[in-house]
N, C-alpha and C positions, 0 to 999 in steps of 0.2 A: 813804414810805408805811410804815404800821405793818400790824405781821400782822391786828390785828383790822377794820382796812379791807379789804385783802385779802381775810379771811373772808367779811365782809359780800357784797361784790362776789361773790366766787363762790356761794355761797349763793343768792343772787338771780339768777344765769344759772343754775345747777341747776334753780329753779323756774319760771322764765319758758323754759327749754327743754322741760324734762318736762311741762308742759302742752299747749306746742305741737306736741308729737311723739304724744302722745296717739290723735288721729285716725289716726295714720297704725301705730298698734301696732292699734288698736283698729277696724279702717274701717266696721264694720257695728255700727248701734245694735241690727238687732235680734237680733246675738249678743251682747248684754250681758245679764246673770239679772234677772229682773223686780225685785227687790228694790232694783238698782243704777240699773235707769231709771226706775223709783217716786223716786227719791233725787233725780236729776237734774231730775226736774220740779218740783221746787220751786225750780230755781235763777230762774227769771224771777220770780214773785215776791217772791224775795228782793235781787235788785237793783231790782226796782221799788221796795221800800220803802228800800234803800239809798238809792237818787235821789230819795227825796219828803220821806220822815220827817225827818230833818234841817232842812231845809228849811222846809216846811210848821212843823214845831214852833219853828223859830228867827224868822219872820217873823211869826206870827200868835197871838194870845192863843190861849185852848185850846180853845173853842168852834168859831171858824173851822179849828182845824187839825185838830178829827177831822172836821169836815164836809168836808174837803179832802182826808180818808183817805178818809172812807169814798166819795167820790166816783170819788177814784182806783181804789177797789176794785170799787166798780159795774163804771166803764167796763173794767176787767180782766175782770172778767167776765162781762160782753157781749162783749166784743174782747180775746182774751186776744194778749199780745206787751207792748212796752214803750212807741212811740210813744203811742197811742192815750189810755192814762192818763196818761201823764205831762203829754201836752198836757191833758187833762182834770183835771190838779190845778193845773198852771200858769195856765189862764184863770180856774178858780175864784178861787186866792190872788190873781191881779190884778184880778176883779172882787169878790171881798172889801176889799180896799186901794183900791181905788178909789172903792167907796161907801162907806167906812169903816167897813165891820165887825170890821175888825181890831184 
């Protein structure tokens, strides 16, 4: 093993640990300063479009893929969380592909 595998490796337990200890320095959301859970709430839609956009843009010409966004963003926000859109951008792309809108 060379040192810069080594590095790597620990590198990557420093931050897969300092996240997961997080909860536990931190146990109460609503002692965080409003500026830092303003912050936090954008993390769901931003792993929503982590899991679509790729996706959607790599499978479907361009017309179907923002009607695939923006559908996902409706159902987000009617139902915010992550199941809800995603299965709402997954049946769209497979019934875009299927009647070949794609």
């Amino acid at each position: 093993m060379n040192n810069a595998w080594i590095a790597t490796v620990a590198g990557m337990l420093v931050v897969t640990y300092s996240v997961r200890l997080v909860p536990f320095v931190i146990p109460r959301i609503d002692t965080l300063p409003r500026r830092l859970r303003r912050a936090l709430s954008y993390v769901p839609p931003a792993a929503l479009g982590a899991l679509i956009i790729p996706d959607a843009m790599e499978s479907l010409s361009l017309a179907p893929a923002v009607a695939a966004l923006a559908v996902s963003a409706l159902a987000y926000r009617l139902r915010p969380g992550i199941f809800v859109p995603v299965a709402a951008a997954v049946v769209f792309v497979a019934g875009a592909l299927f009647f070949g809108a794609a």
